[in-house]
C-alpha positions, 0 to 999 in steps of 0.5 A: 500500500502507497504512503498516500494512503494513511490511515483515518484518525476520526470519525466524521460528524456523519458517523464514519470514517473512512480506513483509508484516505485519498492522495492529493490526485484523487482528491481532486478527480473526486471533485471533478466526479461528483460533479458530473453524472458519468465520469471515466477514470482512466490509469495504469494497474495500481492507480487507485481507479476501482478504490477511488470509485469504491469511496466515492459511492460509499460516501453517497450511501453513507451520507443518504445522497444515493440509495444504492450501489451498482457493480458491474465488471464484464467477465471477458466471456460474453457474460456466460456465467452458466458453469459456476455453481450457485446464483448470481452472487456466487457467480460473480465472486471471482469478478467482483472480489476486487471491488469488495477488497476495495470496500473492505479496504475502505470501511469496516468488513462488517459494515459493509456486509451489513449494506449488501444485507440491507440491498444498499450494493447489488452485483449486476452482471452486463448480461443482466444490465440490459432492461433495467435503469438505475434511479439514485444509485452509483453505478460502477463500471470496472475493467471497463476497458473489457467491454466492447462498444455495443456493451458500453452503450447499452450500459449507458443507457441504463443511467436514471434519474440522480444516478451517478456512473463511474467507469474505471479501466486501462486501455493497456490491459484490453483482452478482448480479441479486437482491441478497436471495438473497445468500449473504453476507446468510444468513451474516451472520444466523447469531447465536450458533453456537460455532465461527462469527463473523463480522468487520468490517474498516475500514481501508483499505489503498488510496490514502487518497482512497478514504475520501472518495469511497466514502461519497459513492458509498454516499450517492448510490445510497441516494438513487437 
């Protein structure tokens, strides 16, 4: 864990207190987020992207300016979750483990339990995005970069009224067979539309030699 992340010393007059707190950069793509209704948070592997996002919809529950969190995180094989035992949220758990790790990270493990109890956080896969819309909730999009565009629009299209969606992702970790289709690439073109900004983060908050070894890694497959 990266020095920037401290650990919290007080509880907020709302009741709660976060474990740990943002850095400087985060802190000012968190102002930029919560003043627009979609936002794309672009970086590299150990950037704090999904952490970051995990805050900020945490915070909207806890201060009951949002009424429930939405996870989503495309599985990299259409969303055919037929051979894992179990329902949905067993289904999921491989994928979404991530995102709960961030949460932990962030708030007590049993407080957070204690929300998806109470419904407060509902894992969705993309399979199962299509139909619905989502009204005063956070919606979280991670691995975003996973989904190719038709998926990304359809999931755009799912945004409702004081509703807030986030998307988190790298183009440098793209698995999908053709990387032009994408749906990280489309957001990134969208320019200019209120409501919508897209943020870099680039800091890292991995073990520092990461910093040495991810341009090599970038340098060596341009070079392929």
């Amino acid at each position: 864990m990266s020095k920037d992340f401290v650990n919290g010393k007080k509880n907020n007059k709302k009741g709660y207190r976060f474990l740990l707190s943002l850095n400087e950069e985060q802190k000012l793509a968190k102002a930029q987020i919560l003043q627009n209704a979609i936002s794309v948070i672009i970086g590299k592997a150990g950037s704090g992207k999904t952490l970051l996002a995990c805050q900020i919809a945490l915070q909207e529950i806890l201060e009951k300016r949002k009424t429930k969190i939405i996870i989503t995180r495309p599985t990299i094989s259409k969303e055919d979750l037929g051979f894992l035992p179990g329902g949905i949220e067993d289904k999921m758990a491989p994928w979404v483990s991530p995102i709960y790790g961030n949460m932990y990270q962030l708030l007590r493990r049993e407080r957070v339990e204690t929300m998806i109890r109470a419904d407060q956080i509902e894992i969705v896969p993309v399979s199962y995005m299509r139909g619905r819309t989502f009204l005063n909730s956070v919606i979280i999009i991670d691995e975003c970069q996973n989904l190719d565009d038709t998926q990304t629009l359809m999931i755009l299209q799912r945004i409702g009224l004081g509703s807030k969606m986030i998307f988190c992702g790298d183009t440098d970790q793209t698995d999908l067979k053709t990387q032009t289709k994408s749906g990280l690439k489309f957001l990134q073109s969208i320019k200019n539309i209120e409501g919508m900004k897209s943020i870099e983060l680039e800091t890292n908050h991995r073990h520092p030699i990461l910093d040495n070894i991810l341009p090599i890694y970038d340098k060596y497959f341009k070079v392929k």
